[in-house]
C-alpha angles and dihedrals in degrees: 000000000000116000096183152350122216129185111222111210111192125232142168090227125024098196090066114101093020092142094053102061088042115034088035108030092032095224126137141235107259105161127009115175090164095242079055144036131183125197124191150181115272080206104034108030087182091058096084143152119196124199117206147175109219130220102249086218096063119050108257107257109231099212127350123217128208115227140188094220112025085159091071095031084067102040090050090046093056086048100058097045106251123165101262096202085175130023131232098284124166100223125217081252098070102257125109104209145150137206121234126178105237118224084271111061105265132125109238119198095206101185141159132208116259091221093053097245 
C-alpha cells in the first residue's frame, strides 16, 4: 500500500525559497533537517514537496514514495531485477528505505517510517 508520493526537487540549499512554498503555495513547513525540508499541505498532510541537498555520493532520488511494507517492496524489487542504487538501510532519521532506478530512468526513494506512521 502506498501511503504517499513526493517529488524531491535538489538544491544546494534547502532554506532558499522558503517564502515561496509558504506565502504562495500556502504549504507549511513540516519537517526541516537543514540538508532537507519538507513542505506540506494544512488540508491535505499527504500532498508534500520536499527540497534537499543530496549527498554527492548517493544518486538524487527523484521522488521518494512512502510505502506500508518497504520490506517486500525491496525483496520484490531484487527479484525482479531491478537496478538497487541503495540498499535497505535504516537511516539515523528513523526511515528504512532504498533507492531503485524506475523503468524510466528515475531514481525512487521508496521508504517507510520506522515507527509505522
Amino acid at each position: 500500500m502506498v501511503k504517499r508520493v513526493i517529488p524531491n526537487i535538489r538544491s544546494g540549499n534547502p532554506a532558499d525559497g522558503q517564502e515561496f512554498y509558504t506565502d504562495v503555495l500556502g504549504l507549511e513547513v513540516v519537517m526541516d533537517m537543514g540538508w532537507i525540508v519538507t513542505f506540506g499541505s494544512p488540508e491535505n498532510p499527504t500532498a508534500q514537496l520536499t527540497v534537499v541537498d543530496s549527498d554527492p555520493a548517493l544518486p538524487h532520488p527523484d521522488y521518494s514514495v512512502e510505502v506500508a511494507d518497504v520490506d517486500s517492496c525491496y525483496r520484490r524489487a531484487q527479484e525482479q531485477g531491478w537496478d538497487i542504487l541503495h540498499p535497505l538501510t535504516v537511516e539515523p532519521w528513523g526511515v528504512r528505505r532504498f533507492f531503485v532506478r524506475d523503468p524510466h530512468g528515475k531514481v525512487a526513494n521508496v521508504m517507510q517510517h520506522e515507527d509505522g506512521r
